[in-house]
mmCIF file of the C-alpha atoms, coordinates in Angstrom:
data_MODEL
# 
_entry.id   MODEL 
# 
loop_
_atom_site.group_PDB 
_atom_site.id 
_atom_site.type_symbol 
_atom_site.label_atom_id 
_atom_site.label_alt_id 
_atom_site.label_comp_id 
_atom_site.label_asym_id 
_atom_site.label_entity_id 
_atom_site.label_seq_id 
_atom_site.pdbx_PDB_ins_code 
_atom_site.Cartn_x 
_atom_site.Cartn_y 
_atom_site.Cartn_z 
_atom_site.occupancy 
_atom_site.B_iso_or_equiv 
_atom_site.pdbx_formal_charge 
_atom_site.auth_seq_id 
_atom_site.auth_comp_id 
_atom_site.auth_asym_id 
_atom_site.auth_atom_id 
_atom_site.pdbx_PDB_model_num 
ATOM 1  C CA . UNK A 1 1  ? 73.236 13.799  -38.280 1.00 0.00 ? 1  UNK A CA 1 
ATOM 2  C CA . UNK A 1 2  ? 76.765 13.340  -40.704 1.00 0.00 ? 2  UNK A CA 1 
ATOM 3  C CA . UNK A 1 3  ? 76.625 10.696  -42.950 1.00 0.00 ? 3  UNK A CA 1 
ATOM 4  C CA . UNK A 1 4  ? 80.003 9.047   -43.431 1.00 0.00 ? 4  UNK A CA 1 
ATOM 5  C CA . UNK A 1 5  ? 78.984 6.324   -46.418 1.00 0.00 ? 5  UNK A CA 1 
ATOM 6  C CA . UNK A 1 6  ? 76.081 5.420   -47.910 1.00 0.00 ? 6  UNK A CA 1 
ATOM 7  C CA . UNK A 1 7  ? 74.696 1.431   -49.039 1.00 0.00 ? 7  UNK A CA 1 
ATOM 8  C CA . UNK A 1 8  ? 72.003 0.597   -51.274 1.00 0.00 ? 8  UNK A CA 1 
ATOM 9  C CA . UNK A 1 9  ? 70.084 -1.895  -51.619 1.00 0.00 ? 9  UNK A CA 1 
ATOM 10 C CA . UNK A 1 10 ? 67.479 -3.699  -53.450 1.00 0.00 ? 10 UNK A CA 1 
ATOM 11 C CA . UNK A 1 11 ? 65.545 -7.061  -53.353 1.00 0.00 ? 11 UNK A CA 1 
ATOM 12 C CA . UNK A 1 12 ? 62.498 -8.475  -55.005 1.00 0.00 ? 12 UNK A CA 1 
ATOM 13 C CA . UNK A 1 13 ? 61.389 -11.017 -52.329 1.00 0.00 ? 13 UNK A CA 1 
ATOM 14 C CA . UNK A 1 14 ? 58.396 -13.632 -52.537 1.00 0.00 ? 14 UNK A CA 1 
ATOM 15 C CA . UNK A 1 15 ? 57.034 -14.938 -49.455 1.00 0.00 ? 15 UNK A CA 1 
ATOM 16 C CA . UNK A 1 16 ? 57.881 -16.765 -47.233 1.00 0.00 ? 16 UNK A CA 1 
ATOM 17 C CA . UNK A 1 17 ? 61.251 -14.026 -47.003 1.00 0.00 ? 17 UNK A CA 1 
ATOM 18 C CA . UNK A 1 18 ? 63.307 -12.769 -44.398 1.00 0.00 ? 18 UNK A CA 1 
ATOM 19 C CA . UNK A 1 19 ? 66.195 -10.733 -44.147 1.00 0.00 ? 19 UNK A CA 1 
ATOM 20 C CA . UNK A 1 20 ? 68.363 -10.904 -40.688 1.00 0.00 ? 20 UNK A CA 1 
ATOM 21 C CA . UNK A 1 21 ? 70.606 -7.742  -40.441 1.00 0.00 ? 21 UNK A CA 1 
ATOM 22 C CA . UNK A 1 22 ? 73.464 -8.224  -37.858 1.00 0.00 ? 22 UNK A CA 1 
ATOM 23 C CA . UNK A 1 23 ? 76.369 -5.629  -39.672 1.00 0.00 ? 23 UNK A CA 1 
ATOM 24 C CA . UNK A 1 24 ? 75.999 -3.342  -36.422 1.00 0.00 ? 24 UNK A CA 1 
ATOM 25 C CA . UNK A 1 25 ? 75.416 -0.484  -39.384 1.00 0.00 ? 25 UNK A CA 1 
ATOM 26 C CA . UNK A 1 26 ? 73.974 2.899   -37.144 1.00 0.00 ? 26 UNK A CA 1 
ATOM 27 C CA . UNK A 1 27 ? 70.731 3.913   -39.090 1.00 0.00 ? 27 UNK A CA 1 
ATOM 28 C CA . UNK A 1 28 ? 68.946 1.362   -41.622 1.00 0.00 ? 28 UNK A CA 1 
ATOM 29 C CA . UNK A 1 29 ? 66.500 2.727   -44.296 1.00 0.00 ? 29 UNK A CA 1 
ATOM 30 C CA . UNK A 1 30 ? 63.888 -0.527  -45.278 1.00 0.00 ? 30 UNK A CA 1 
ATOM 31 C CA . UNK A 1 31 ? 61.178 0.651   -47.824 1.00 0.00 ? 31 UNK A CA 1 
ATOM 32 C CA . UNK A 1 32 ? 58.243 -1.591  -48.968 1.00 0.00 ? 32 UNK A CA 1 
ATOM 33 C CA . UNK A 1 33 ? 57.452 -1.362  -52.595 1.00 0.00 ? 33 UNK A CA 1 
ATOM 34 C CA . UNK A 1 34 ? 54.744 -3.409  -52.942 1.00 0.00 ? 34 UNK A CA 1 
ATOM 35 C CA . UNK A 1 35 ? 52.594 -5.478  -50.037 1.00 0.00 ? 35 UNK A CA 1 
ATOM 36 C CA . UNK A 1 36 ? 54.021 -5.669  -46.421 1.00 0.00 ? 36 UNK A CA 1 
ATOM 37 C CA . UNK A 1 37 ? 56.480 -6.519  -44.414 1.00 0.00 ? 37 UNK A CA 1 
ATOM 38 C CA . UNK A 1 38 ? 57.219 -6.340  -40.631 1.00 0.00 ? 38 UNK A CA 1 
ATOM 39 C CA . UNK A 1 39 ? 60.255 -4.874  -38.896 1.00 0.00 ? 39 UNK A CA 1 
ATOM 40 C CA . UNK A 1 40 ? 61.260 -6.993  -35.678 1.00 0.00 ? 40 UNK A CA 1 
ATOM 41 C CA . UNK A 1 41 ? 63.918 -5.519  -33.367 1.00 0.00 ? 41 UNK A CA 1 
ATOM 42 C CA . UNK A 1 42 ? 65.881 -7.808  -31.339 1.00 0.00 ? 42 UNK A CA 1 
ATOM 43 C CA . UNK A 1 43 ? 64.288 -5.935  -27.661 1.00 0.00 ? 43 UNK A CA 1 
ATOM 44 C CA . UNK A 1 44 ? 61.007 -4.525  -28.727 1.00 0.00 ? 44 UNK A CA 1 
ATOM 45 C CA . UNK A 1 45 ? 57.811 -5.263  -30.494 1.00 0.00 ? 45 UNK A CA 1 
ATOM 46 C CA . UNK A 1 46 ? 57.157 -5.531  -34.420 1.00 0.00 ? 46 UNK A CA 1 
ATOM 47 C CA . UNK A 1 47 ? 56.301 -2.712  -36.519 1.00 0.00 ? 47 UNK A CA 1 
ATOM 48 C CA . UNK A 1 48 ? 54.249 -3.528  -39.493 1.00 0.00 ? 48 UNK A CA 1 
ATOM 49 C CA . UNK A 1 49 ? 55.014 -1.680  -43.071 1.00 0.00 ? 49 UNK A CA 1 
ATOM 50 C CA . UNK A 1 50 ? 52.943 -1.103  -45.864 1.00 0.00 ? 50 UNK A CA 1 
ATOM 51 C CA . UNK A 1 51 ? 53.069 -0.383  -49.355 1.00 0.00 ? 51 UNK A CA 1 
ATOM 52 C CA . UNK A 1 52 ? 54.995 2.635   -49.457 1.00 0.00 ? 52 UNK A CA 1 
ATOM 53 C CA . UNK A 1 53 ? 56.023 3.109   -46.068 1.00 0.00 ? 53 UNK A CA 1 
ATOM 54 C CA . UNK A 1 54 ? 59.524 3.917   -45.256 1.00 0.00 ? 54 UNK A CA 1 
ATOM 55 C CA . UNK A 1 55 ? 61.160 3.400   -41.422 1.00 0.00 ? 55 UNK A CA 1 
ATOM 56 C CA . UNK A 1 56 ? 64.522 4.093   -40.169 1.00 0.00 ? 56 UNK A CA 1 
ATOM 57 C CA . UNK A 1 57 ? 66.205 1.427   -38.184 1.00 0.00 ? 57 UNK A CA 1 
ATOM 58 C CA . UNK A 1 58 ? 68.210 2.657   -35.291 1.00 0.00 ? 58 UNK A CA 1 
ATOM 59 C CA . UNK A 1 59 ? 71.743 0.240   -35.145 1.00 0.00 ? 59 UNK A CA 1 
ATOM 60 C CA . UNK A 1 60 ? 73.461 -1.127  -34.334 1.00 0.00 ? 60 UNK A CA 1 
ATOM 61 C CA . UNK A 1 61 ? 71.476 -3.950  -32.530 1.00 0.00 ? 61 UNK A CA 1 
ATOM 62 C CA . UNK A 1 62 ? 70.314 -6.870  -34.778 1.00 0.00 ? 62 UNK A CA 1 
ATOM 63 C CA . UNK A 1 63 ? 67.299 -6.934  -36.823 1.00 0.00 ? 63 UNK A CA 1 
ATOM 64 C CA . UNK A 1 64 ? 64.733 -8.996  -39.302 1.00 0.00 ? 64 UNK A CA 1 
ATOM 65 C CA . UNK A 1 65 ? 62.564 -7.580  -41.981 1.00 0.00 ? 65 UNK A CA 1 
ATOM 66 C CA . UNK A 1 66 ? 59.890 -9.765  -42.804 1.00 0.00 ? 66 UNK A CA 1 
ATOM 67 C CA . UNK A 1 67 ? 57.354 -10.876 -44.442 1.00 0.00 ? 67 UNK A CA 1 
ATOM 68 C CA . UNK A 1 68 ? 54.759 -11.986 -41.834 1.00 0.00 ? 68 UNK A CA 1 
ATOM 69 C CA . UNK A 1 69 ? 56.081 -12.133 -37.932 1.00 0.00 ? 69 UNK A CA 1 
ATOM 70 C CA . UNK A 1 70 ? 57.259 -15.448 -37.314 1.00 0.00 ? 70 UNK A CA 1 
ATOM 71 C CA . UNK A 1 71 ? 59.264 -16.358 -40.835 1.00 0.00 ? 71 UNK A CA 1 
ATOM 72 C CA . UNK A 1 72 ? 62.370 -17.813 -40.253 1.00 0.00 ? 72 UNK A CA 1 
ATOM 73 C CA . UNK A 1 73 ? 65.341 -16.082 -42.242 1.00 0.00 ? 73 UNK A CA 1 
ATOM 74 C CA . UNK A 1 74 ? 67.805 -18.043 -44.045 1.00 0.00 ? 74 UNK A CA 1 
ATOM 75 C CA . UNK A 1 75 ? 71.040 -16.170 -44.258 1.00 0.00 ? 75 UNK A CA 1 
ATOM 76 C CA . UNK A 1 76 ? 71.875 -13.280 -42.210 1.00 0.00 ? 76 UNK A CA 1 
ATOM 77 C CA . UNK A 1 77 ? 73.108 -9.670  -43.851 1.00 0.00 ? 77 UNK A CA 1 
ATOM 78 C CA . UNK A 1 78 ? 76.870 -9.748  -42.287 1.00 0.00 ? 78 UNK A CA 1 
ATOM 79 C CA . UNK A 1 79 ? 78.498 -6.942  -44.262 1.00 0.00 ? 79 UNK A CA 1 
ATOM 80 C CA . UNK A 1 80 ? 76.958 -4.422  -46.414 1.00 0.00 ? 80 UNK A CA 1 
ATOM 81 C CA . UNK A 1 81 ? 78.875 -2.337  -49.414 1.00 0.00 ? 81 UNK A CA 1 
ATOM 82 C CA . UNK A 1 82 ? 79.505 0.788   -47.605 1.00 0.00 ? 82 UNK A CA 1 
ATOM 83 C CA . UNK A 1 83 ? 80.012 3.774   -50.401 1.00 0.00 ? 83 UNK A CA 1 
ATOM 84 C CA . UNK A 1 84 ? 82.996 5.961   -48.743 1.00 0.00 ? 84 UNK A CA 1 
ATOM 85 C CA . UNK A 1 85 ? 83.519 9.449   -49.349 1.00 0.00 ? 85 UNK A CA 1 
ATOM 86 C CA . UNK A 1 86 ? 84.970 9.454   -52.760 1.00 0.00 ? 86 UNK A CA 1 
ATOM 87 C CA . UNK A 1 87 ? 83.388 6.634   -54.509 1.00 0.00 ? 87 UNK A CA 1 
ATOM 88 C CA . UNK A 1 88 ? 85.319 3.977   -53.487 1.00 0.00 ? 88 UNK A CA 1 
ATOM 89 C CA . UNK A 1 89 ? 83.657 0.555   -51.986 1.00 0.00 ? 89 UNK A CA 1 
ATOM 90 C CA . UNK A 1 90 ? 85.684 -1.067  -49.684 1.00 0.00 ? 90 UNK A CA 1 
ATOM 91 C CA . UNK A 1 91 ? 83.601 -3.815  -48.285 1.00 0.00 ? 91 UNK A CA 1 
ATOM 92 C CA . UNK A 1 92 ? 81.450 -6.349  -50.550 1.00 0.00 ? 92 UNK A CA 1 
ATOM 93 C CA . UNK A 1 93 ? 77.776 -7.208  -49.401 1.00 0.00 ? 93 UNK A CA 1 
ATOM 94 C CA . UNK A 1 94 ? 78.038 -11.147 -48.294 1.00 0.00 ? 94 UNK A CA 1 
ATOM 95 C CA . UNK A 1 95 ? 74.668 -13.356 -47.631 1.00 0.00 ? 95 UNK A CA 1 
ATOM 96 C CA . UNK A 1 96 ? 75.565 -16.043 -45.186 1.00 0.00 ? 96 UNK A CA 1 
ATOM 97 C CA . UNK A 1 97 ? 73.624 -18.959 -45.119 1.00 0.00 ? 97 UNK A CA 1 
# 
């Protein structure tokens, strides 16, 4: 595997939260810090996290992280700051709602 840019991202979330990712992005790193959350792929079943536990989302289909299957999100991730080779970020993160 070559990486060609990098994102990072963090968010302190309460529940009820949910965070739809539809940027088409290839691999997708979501860590829980503290609690749990659930991963839920568009075609297959929910994968629970806990504290700790790191899993790598294969793209680019969409995808929710969430606190508890069944929360609704409110916005959806449309387009992530991608880091390019050099530094440079071409492309602004954007919540839509």
């Amino acid at each position: 595997m070559r990486a060609q840019g990098s994102l990072f991202g963090s968010s302190t979330l309460t529940a009820p939260w949910a965070l739809h990712f539809v940027d088409g992005a290839p691999l997708t790193l979501c860590t829980v810090i503290g609690g749990e959350g659930w991963i839920v792929p568009q075609d297959r079943p929910p994968v629970r996290l806990r504290a700790g536990e790191t899993v790598i989302v294969r793209g680019p289909a969409p995808f929710t992280f969430v606190d508890e299957v069944g929360t609704l999100a409110a916005g959806r991730v449309r387009r992530v700051l991608r880091v390019a080779r050099g530094g440079r970020h071409p492309a602004p993160a954007r919540l839509e709602r």
